[in-house]
mmCIF file of the C-alpha atoms, coordinates in Angstrom:
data_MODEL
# 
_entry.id   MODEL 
# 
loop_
_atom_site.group_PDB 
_atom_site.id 
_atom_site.type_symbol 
_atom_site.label_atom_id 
_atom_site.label_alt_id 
_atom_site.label_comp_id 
_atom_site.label_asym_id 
_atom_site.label_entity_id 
_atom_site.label_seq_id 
_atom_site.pdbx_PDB_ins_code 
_atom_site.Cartn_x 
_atom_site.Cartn_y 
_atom_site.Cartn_z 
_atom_site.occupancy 
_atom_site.B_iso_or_equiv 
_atom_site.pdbx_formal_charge 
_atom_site.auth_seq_id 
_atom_site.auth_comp_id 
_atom_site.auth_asym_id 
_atom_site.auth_atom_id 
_atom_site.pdbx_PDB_model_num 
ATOM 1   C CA . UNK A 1 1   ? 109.946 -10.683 14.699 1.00 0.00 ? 1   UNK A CA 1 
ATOM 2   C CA . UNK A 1 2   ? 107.840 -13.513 13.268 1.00 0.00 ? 2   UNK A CA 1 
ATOM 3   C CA . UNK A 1 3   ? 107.047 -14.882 17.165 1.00 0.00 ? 3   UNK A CA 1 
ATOM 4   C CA . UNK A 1 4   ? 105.883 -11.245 17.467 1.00 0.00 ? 4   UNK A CA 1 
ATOM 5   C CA . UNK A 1 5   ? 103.536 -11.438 14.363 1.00 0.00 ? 5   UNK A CA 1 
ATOM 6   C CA . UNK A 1 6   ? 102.180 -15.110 15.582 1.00 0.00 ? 6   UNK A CA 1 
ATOM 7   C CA . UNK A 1 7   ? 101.576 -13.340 19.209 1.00 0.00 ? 7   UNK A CA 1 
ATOM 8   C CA . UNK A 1 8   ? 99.993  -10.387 17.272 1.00 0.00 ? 8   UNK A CA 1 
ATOM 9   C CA . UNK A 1 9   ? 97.816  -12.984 15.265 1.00 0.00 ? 9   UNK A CA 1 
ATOM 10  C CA . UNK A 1 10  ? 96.556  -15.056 18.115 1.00 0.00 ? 10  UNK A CA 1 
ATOM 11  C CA . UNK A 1 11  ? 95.725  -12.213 20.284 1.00 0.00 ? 11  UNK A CA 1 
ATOM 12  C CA . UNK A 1 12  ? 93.635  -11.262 17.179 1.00 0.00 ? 12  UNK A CA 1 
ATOM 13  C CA . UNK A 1 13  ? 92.383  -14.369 16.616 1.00 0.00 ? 13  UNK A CA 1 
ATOM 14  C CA . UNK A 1 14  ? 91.491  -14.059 20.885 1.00 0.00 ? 14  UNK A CA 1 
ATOM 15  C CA . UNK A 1 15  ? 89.449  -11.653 20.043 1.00 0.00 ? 15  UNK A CA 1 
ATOM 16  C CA . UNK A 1 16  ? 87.899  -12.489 17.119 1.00 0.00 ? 16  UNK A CA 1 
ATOM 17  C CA . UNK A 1 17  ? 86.779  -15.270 18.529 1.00 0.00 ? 17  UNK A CA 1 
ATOM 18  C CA . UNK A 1 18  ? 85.101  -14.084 21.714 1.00 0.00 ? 18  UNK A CA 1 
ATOM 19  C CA . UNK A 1 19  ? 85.198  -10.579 22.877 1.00 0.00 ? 19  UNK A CA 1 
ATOM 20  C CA . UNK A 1 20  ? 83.632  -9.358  19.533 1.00 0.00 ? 20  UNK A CA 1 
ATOM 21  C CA . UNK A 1 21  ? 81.438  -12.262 18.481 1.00 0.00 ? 21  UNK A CA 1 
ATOM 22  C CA . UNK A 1 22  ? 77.190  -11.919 17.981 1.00 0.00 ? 22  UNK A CA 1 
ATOM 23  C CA . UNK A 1 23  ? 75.895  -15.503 18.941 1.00 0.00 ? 23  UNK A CA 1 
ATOM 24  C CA . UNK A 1 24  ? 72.455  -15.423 17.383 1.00 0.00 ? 24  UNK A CA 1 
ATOM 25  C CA . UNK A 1 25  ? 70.026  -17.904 17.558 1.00 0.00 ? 25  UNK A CA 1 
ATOM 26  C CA . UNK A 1 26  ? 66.590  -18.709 15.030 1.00 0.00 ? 26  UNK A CA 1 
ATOM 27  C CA . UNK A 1 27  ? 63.295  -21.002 16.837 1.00 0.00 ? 27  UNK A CA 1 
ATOM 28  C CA . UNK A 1 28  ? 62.087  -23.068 16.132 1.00 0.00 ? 28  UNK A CA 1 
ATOM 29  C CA . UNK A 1 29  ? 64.581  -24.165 14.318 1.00 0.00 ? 29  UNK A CA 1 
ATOM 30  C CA . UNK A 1 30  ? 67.377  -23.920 17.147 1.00 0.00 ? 30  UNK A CA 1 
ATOM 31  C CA . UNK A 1 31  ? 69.908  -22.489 14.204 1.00 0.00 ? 31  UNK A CA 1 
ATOM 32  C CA . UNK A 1 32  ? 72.651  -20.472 16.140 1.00 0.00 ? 32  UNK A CA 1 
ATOM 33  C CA . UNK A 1 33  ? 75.055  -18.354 13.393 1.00 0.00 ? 33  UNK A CA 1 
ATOM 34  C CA . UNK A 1 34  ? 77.961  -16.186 14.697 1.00 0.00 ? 34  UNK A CA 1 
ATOM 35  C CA . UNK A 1 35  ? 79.677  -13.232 13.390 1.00 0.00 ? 35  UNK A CA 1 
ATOM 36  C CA . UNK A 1 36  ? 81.913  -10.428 14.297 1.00 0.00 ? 36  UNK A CA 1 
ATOM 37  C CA . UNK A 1 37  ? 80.040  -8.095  14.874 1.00 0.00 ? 37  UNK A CA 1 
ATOM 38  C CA . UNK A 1 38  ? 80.518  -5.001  12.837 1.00 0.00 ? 38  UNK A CA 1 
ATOM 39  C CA . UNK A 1 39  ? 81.933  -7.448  9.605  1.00 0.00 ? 39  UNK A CA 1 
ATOM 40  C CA . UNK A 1 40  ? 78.419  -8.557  8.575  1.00 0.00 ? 40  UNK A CA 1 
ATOM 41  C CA . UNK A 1 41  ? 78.326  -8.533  4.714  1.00 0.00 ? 41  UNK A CA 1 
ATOM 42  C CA . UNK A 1 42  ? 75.430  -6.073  4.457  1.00 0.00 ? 42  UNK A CA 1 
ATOM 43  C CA . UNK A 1 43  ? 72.741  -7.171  1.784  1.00 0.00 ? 43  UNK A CA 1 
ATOM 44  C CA . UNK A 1 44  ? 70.078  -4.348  2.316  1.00 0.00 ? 44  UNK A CA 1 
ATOM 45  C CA . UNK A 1 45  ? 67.706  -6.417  4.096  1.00 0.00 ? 45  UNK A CA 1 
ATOM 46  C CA . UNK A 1 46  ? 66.763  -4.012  6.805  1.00 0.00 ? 46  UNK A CA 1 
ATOM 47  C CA . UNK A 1 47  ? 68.975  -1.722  8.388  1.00 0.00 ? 47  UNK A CA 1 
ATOM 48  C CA . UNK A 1 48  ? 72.320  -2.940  8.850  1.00 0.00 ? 48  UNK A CA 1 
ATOM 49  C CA . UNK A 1 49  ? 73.107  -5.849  10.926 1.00 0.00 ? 49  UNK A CA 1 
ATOM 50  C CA . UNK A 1 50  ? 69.381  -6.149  11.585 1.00 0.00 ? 50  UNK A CA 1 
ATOM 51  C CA . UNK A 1 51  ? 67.748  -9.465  12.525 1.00 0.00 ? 51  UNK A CA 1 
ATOM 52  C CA . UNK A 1 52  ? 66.189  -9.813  8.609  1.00 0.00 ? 52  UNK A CA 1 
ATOM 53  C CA . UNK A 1 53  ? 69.882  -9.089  7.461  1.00 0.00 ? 53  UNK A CA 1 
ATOM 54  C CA . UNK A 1 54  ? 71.617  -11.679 9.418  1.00 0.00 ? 54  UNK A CA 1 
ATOM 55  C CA . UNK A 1 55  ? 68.896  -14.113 8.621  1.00 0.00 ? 55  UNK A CA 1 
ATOM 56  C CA . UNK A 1 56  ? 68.763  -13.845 4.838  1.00 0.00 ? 56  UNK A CA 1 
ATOM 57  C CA . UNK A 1 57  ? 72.973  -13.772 4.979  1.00 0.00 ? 57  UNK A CA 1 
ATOM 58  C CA . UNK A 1 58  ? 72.704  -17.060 6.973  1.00 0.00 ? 58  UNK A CA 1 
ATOM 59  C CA . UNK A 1 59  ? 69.798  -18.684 4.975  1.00 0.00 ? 59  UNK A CA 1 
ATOM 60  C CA . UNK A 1 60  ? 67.028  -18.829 7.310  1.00 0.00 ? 60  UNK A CA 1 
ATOM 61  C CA . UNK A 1 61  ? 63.844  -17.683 5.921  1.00 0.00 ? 61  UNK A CA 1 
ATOM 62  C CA . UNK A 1 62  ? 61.911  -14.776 7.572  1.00 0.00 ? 62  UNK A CA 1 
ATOM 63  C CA . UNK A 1 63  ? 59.342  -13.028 5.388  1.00 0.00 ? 63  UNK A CA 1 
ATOM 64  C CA . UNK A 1 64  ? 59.930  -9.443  4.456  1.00 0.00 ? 64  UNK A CA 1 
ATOM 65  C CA . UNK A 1 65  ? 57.129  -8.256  2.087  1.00 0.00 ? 65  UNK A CA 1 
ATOM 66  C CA . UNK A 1 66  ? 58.064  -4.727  2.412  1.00 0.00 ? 66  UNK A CA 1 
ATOM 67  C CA . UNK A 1 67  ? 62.021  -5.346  1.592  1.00 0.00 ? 67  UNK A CA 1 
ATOM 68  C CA . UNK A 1 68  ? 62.756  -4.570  5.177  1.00 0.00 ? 68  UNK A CA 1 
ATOM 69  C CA . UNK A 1 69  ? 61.448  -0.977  4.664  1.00 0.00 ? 69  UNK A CA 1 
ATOM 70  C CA . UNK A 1 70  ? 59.442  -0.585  7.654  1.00 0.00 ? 70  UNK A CA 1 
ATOM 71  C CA . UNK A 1 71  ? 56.027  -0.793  5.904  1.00 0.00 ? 71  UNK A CA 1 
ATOM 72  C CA . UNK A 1 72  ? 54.655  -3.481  7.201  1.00 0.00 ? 72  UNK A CA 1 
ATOM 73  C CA . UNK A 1 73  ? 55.132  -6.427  9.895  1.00 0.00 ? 73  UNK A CA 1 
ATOM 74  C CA . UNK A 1 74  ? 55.917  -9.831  8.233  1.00 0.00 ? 74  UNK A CA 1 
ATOM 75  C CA . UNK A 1 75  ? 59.183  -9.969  9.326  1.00 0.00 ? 75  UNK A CA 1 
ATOM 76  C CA . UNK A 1 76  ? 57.443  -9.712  12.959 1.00 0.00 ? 76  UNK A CA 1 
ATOM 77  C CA . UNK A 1 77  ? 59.849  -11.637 15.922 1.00 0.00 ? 77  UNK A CA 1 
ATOM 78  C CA . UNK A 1 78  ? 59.831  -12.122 19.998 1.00 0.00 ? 78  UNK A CA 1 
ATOM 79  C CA . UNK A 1 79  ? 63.437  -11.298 21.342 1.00 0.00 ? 79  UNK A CA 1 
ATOM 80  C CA . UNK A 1 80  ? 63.800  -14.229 24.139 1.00 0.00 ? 80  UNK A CA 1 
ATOM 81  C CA . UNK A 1 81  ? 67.208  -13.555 25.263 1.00 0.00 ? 81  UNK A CA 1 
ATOM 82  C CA . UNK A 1 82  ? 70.432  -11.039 24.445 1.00 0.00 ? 82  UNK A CA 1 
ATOM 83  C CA . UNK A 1 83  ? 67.137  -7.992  24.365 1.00 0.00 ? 83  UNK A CA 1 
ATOM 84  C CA . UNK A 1 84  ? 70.149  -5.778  25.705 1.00 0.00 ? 84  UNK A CA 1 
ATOM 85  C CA . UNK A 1 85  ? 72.401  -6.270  22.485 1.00 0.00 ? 85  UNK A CA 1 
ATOM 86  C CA . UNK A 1 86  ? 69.918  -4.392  20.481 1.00 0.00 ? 86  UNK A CA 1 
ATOM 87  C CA . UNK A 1 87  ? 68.944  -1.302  19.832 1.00 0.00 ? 87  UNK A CA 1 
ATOM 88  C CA . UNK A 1 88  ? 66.138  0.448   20.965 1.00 0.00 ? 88  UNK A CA 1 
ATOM 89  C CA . UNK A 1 89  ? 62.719  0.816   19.278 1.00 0.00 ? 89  UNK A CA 1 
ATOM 90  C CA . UNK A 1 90  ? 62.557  4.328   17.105 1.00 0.00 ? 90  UNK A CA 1 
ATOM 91  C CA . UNK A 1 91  ? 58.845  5.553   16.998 1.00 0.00 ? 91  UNK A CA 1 
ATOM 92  C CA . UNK A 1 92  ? 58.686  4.245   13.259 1.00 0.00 ? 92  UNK A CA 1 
ATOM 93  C CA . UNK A 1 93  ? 59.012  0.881   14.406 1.00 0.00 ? 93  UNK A CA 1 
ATOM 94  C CA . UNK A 1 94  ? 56.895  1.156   17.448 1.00 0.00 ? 94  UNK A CA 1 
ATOM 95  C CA . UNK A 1 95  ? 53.843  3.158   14.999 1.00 0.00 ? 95  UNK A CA 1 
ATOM 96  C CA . UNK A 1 96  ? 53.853  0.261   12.844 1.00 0.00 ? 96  UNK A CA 1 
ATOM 97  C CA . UNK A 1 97  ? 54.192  -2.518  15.353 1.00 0.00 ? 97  UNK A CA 1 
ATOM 98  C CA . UNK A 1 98  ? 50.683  -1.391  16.657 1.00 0.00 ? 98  UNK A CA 1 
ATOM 99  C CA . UNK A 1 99  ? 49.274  -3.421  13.550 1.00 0.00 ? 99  UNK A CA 1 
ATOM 100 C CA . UNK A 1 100 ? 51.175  -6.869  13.897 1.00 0.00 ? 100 UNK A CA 1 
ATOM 101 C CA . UNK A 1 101 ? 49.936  -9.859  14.810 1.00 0.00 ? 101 UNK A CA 1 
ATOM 102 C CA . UNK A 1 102 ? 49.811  -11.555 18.141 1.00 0.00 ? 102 UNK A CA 1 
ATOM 103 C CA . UNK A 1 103 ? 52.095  -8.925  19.766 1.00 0.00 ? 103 UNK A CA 1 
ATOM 104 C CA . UNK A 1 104 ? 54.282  -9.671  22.818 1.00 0.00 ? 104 UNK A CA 1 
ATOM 105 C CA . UNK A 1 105 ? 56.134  -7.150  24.761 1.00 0.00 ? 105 UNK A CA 1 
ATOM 106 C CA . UNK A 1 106 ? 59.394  -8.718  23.613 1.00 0.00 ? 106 UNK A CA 1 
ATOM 107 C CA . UNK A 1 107 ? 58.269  -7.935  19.906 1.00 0.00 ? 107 UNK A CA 1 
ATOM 108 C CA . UNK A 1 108 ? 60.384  -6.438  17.237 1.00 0.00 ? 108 UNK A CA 1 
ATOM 109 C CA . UNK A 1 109 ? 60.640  -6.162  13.343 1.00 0.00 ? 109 UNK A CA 1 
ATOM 110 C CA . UNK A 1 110 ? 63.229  -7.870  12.407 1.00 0.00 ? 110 UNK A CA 1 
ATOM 111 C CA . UNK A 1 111 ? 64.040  -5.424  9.362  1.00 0.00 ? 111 UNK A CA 1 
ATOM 112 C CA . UNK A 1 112 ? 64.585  -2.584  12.266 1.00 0.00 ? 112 UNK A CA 1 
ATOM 113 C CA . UNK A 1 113 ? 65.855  -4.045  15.290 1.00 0.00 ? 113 UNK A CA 1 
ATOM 114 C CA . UNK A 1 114 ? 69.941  -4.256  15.361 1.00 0.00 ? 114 UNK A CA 1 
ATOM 115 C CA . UNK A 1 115 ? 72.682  -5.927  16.679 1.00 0.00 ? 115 UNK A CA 1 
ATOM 116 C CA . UNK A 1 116 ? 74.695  -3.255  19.010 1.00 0.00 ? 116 UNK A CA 1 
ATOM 117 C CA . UNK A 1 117 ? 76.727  -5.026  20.636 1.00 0.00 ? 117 UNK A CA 1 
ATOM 118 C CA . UNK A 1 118 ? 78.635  -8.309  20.964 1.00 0.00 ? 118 UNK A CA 1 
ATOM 119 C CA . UNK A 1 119 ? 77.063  -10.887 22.861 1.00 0.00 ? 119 UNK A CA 1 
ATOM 120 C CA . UNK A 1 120 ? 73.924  -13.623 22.438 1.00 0.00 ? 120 UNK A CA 1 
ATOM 121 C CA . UNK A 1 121 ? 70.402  -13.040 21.292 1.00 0.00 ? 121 UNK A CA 1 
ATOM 122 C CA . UNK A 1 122 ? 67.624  -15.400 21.013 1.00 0.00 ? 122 UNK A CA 1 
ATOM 123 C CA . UNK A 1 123 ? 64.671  -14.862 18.587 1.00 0.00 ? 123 UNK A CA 1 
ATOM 124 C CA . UNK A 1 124 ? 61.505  -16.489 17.391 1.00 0.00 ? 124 UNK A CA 1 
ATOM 125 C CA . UNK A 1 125 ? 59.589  -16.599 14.151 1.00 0.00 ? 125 UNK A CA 1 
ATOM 126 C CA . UNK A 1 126 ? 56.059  -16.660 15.159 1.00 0.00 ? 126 UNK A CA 1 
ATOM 127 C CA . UNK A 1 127 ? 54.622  -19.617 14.296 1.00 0.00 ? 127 UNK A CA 1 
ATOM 128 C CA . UNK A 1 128 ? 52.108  -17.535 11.456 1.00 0.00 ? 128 UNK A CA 1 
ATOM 129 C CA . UNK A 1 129 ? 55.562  -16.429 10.158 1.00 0.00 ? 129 UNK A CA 1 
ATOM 130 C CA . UNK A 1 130 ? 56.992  -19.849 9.880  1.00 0.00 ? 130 UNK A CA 1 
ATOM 131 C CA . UNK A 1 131 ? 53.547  -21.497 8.475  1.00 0.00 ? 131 UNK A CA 1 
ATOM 132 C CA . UNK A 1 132 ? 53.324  -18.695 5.655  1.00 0.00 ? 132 UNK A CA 1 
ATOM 133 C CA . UNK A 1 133 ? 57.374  -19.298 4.866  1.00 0.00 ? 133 UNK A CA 1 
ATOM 134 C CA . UNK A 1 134 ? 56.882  -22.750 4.422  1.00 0.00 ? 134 UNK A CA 1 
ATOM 135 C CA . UNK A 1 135 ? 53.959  -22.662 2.120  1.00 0.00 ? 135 UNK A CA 1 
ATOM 136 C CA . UNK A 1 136 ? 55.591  -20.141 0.342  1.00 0.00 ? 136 UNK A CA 1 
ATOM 137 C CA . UNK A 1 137 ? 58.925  -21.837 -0.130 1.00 0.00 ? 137 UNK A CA 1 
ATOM 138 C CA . UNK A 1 138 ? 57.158  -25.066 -1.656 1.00 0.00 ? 138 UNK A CA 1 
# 
């Protein structure tokens, strides 16, 4: 019975690490955090298991004057890769994207977009993001 259990375990632990696992990744910077997807402590940043929310949890700055309420576009990123293991833009998101800065097709607010599935996503700060962070922050 205990081999069983161990068997049970590492298939779990299989899993865990792999099948179910959100590979993100912050530029500049080049910081990559990983999760299971679905287990992310939620800290109302956002939606749930939206970029903000996994970026405050993980420590990387991205400014959110509105407190991720969709009401206004600081938290403002590019998706470069993984676009597919999001969700899709609502019209809220879209409406108030019209007003952000230097927008890119691949733009999204980070307080709105989510993680869907498992897999690997790329994002940028915008470099107006990461100059008013780092001012703030001093």
């Amino acid at each position: 019975m205990a081999e069983e259990k161990s068997q049970g375990a590492g298939t779990a632990t299989e899993e865990a690490s792999g099948e179910n696992i959100v590979h993100i990744t912050f530029l500049p910077e080049g910081k990559t955090v990983q999760f299971e997807h679905g287990k992310l402590p939620y800290e109302d940043h956002g939606k749930e298991e939206s970029i903000l929310d996994i970026a405050l949890n993980y420590g990387i700055p991205l400014d959110h004057a509105c407190g991720g309420n969709c009401a206004c576009t600081t938290c403002h990123v590019w998706i470069k890769e993984g676009a597919e293991n999001l969700s899709l833009m609502d019209d809220d998101e879209a409406d108030r994207l019209d007003m952000a800065a230097d927008l890119q097709l691949n733009s999204r607010l980070g307080c709105q977009v989510q993680i869907t599935k498992p897999g690997k996503v790329v994002v940028e700060v915008p470099a107006w993001n990461r100059n008013y962070i780092s001012e703030e922050h001093h």
